[in-house]
VOBAPA-220665 format. One record per residue (C-alpha): residue number from 1; x, y, z. Coordinates in Angstrom, 1 decimal, padded with zeros to 4 digits, always signed. Each point is the difference from the previous one (the first is absolute). Layout:
BEGIN
(NUM, (X, Y, Z));
...
END
This chain:
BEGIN
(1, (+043.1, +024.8, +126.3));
(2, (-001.1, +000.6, -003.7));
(3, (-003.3, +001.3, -001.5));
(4, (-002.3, -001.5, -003.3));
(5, (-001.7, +002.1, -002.0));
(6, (-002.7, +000.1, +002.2));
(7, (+002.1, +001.4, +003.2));
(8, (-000.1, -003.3, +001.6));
(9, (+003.0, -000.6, +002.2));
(10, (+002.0, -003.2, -000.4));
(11, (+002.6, -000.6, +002.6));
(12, (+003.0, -001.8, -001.4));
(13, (+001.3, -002.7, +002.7));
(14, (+002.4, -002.0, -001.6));
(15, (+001.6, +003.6, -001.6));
(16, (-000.2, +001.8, +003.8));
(17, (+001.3, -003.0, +001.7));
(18, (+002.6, -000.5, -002.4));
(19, (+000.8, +003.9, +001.0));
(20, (+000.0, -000.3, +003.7));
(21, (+001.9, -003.1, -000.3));
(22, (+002.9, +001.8, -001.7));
(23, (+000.0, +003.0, +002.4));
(24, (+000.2, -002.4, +002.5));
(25, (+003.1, -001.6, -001.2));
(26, (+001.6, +003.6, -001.1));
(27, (-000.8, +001.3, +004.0));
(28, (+001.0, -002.9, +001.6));
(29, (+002.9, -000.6, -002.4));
(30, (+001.1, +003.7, +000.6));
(31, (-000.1, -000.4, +004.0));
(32, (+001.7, -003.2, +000.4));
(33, (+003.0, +000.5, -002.8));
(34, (+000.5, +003.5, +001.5));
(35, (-000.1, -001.5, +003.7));
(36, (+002.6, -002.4, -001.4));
(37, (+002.5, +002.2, -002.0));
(38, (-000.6, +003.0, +002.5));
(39, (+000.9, -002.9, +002.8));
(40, (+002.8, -001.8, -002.4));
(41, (+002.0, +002.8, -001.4));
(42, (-000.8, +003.5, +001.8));
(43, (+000.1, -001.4, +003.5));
(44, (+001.1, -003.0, +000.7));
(45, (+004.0, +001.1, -001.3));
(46, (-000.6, +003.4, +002.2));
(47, (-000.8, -001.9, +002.9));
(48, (+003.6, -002.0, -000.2));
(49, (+002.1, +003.1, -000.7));
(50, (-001.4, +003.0, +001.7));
(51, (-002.4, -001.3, +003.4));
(52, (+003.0, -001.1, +001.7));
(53, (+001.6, +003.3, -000.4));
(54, (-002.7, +002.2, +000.2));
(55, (-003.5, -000.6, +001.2));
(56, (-001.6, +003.4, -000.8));
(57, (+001.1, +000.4, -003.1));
(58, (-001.2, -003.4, -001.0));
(59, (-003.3, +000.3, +001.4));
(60, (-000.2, +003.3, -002.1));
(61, (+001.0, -002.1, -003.0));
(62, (-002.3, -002.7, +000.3));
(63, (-003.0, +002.6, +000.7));
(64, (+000.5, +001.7, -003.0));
(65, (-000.4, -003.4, -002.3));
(66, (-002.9, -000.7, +002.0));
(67, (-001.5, +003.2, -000.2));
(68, (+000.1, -000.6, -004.0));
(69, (-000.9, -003.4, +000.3));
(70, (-003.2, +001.2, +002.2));
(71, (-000.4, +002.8, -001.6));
(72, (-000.7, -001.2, -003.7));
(73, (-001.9, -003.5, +001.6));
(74, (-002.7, +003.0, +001.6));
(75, (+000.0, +001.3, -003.8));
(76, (-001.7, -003.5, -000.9));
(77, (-002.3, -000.2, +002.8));
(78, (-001.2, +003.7, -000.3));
(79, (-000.1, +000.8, -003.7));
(80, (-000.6, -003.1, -002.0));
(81, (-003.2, -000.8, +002.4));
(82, (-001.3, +003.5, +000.1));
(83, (+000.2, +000.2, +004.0));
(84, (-000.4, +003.4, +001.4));
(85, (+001.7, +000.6, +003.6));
(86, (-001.0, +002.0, +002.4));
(87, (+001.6, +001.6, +003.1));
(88, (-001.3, +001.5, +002.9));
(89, (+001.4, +001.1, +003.2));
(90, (+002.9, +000.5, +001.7));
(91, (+002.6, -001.0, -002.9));
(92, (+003.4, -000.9, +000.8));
(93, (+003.4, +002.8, -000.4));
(94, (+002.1, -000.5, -002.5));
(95, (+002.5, +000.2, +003.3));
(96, (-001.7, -002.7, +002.0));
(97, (+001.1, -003.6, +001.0));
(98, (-003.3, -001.6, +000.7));
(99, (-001.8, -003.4, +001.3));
(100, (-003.1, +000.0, -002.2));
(101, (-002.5, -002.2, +001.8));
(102, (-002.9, -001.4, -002.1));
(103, (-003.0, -002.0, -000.2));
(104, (+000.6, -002.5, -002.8));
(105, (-002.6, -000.9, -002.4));
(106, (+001.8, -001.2, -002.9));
(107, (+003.5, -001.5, -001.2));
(108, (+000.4, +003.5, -001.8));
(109, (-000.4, +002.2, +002.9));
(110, (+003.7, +001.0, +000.6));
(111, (+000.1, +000.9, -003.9));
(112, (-002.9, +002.9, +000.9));
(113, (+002.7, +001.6, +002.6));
(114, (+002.7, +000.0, -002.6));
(115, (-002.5, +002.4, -002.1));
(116, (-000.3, +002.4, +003.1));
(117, (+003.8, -000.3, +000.4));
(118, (+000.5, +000.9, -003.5));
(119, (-002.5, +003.5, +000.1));
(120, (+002.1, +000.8, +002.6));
(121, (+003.6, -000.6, -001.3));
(122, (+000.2, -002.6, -002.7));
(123, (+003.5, +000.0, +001.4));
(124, (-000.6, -001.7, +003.4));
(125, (-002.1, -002.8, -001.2));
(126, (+002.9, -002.4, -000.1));
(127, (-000.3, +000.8, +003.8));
(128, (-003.1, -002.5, +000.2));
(129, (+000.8, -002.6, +002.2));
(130, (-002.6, -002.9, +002.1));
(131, (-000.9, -002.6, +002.5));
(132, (-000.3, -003.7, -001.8));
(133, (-000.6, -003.4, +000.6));
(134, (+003.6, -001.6, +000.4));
(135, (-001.7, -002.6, -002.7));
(136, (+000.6, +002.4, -002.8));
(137, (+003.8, +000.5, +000.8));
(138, (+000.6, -003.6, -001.6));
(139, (-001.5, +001.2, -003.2));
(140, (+003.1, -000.1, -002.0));
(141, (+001.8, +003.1, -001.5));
(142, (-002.9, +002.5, +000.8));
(143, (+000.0, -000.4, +003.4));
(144, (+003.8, -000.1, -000.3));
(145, (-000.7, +004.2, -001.0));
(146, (-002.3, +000.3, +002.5));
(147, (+002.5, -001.0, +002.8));
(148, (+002.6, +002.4, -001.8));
(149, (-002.4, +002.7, +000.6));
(150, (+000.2, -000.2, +003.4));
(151, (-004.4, -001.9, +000.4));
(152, (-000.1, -001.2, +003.4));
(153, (-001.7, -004.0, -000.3));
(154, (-001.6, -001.5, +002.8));
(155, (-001.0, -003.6, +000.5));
(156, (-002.8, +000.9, +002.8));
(157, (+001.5, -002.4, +002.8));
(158, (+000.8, +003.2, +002.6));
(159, (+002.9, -001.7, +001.7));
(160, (+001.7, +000.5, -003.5));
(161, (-001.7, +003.1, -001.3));
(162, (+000.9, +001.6, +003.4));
(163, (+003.8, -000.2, -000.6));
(164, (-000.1, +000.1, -003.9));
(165, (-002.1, +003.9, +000.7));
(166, (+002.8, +001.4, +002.1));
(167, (+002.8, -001.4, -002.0));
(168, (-001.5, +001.5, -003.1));
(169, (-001.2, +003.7, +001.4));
(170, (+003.8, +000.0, +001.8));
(171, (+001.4, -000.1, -003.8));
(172, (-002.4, +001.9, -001.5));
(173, (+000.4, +003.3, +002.4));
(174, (+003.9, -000.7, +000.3));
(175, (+000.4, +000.0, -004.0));
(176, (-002.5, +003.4, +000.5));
(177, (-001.9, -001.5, -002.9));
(178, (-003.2, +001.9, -001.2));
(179, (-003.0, -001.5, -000.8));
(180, (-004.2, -001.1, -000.2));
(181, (-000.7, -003.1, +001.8));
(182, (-002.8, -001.5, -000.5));
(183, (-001.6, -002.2, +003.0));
(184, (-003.7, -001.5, -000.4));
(185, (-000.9, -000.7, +003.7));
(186, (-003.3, -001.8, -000.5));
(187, (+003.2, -002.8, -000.9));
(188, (-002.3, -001.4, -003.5));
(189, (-002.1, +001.1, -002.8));
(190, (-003.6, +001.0, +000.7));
(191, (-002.6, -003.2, -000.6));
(192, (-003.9, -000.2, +001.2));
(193, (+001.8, -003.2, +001.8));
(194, (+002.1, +001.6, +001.7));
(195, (-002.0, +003.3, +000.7));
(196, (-001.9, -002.9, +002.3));
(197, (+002.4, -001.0, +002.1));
(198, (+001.1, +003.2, +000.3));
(199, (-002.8, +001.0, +001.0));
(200, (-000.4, -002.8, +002.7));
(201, (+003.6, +000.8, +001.2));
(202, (-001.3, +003.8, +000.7));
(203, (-003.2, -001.2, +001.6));
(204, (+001.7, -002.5, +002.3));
(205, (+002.7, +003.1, +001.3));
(206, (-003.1, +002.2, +000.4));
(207, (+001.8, +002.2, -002.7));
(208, (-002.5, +002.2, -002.9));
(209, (-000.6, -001.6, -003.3));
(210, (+001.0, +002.3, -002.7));
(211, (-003.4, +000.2, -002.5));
(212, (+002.3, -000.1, -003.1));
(213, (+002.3, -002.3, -001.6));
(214, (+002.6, -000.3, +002.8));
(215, (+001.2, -002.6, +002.4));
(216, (+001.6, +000.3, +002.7));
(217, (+004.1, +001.0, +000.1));
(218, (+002.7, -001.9, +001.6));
(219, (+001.7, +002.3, +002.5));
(220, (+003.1, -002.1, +001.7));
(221, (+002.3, +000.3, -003.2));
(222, (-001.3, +003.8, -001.0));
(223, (+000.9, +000.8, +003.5));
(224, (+003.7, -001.2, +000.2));
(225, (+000.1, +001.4, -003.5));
(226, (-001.3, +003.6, +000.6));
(227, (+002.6, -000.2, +003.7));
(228, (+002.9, -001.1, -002.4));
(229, (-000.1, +002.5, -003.1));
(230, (-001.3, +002.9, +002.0));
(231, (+003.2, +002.0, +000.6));
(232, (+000.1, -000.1, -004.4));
(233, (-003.0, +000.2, -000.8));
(234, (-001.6, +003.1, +000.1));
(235, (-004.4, -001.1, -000.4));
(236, (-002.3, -002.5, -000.5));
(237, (-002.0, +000.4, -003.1));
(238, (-003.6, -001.7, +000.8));
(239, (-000.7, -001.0, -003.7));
(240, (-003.6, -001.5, -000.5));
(241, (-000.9, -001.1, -003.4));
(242, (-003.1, -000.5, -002.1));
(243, (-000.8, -001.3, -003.4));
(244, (-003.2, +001.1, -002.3));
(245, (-001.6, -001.1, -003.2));
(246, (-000.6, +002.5, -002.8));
(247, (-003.6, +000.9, +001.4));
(248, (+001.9, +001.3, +003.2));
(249, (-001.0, -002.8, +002.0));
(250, (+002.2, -001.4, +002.2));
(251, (+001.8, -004.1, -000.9));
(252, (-000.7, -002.2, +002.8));
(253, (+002.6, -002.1, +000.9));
(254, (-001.5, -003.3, -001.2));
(255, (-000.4, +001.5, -003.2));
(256, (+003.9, +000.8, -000.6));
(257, (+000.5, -003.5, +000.1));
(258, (+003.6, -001.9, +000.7));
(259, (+002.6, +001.9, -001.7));
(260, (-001.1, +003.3, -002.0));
(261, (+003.5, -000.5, -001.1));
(262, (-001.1, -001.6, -003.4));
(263, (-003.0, +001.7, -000.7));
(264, (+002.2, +002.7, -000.1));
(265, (+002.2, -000.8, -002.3));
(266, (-002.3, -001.3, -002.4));
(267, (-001.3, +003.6, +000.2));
(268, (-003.4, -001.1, +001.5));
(269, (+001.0, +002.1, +003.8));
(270, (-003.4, -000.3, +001.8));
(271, (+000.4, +003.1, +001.8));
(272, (-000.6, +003.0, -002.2));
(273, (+001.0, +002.2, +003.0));
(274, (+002.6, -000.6, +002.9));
(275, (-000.9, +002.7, +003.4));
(276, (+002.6, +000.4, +002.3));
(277, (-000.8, +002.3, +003.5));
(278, (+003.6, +000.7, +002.0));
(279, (+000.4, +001.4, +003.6));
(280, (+003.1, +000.6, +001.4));
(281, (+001.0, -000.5, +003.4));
(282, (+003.3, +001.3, +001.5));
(283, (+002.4, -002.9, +001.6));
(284, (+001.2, +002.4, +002.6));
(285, (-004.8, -000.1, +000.9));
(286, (+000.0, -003.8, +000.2));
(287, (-000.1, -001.3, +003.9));
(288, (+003.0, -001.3, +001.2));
(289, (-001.4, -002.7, +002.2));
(290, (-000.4, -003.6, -002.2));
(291, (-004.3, -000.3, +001.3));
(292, (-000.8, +003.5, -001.1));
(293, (+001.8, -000.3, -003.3));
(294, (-001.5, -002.9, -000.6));
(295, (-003.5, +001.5, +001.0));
(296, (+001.1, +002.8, -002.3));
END
């Protein structure tokens, strides 16, 4: 935006868009090549020599690249769009191996838990782990470090989820590996399309409607999960998330659009503000029996 001599404001598309075009490319540039390298040369040759050998230690290994990797991707979503975070609740110990669950809004929700891993030990946030769509493990080299990193993928057919859960919380607990998973039991983004047929679902199981911009969670997998992990995992984090403008009101979902993704990176982040509320509850609370966890 320039100013004549008279104070009248001018903006300058072709100069701006030539701007957010280029911080585009530097972002995305800087998040793929260091996915690849990171993947190519700091993993991949660790995985070969020293997995085999010694699980721990290579889990220890591979969380520490991440953590860097993570750690300077949150400097780009944070600081070059202004976004202030803010935590409230019950945050998670720097000694705590947690299941995070969290309504998802946005495909940069899981970033906003890396910045309330990193004000509690910057250290730990190679920990961060999740729950994906078995669609993104075929995304070549990336998803080659996210399997490295011990992500659990699921393709939502529960025959092969079932089996895939136990085989993965078996090696997780017997390698003793720390961590921050990640699991978004409403199973999809939030969209007014699906907040309808959510809504229908509840109505039809004489179950509440929630008033805000919620649908309703998927309990069979979170169940077998929570049953699987609990003798390693100390609490659940219940992580709910909310975007606002820079007048303090709060972004709808509809107006986030797609992916936030590349707004971001082109610096144009329409969240000025990122609110994130934690409780804690203690495994060792949870019900044992399978309906009342999944009431829970």
């Amino acid at each position: 935006i320039v100013k004549d001599c008279k104070g009248t404001e001018t903006y300058l598309k072709d100069e701006m868009g030539f701007n957010a075009m280029m911080m585009t490319c530097l972002t995305l540039g800087y998040l793929v090549l260091g996915a690849f390298f990171g993947v190519s040369l700091l993993i991949f040759p660790i995985t070969l020599a020293v997995r085999p050998f010694n699980r721990h230690l290579y889990f220890s290994y591979v969380s520490t690249v991440f953590g860097v990797y993570w750690y300077s991707s949150l400097y780009i979503i944070e600081h070059f769009n202004g976004t202030k975070v803010k935590l409230y609740g019950e945050l998670p110990l720097a000694s705590d191996s947690v299941l995070v669950l969290s309504n998802h809004k946005c495909d940069l929700d899981y970033t906003y838990l890396w910045s309330a891993i990193a004000r509690v030990d910057p250290r730990r946030i190679g920990l961060f782990k999740a729950v994906l769509k078995e669609a993104i493990k075929y995304v070549p080299v990336f998803s080659w470090g996210l399997k490295a990193s011990g992500f659990l993928f699921l393709s939502r057919t529960w025959e092969t989820d079932r089996i895939h859960i136990k085989k993965w919380a078996q090696a997780m607990g017997r390698d003793k590996i720390p961590m921050y998973l990640v699991l978004y039991p409403e199973g999809t983004r939030y969209t007014e399309r699906r907040k309808v047929k959510s809504d229908e679902i509840a109505k039809e199981k004489g179950m509440p409607l929630f008033e805000s911009e919620l649908l309703l969670p998927r309990t069979k997998g979170l169940v077998l999960l929570v049953q699987c992990i609990s003798s390693y995992v100390t609490c659940i984090l219940d992580m709910t998330i909310a975007y606002a403008k820079k007048d303090g009101t709060l972004l709808k979902g509809s107006e986030m659009g797609t992916s936030v993704l590349k707004k971001v990176a082109s610096g144009q982040s329409p969240m000025a503000t990122v609110h994130i509320h934690f409780k804690r509850h203690q495994m060792k609370d949870l019900p044992p029996e399978e309906d009342k966890l999944a009431d829970w």
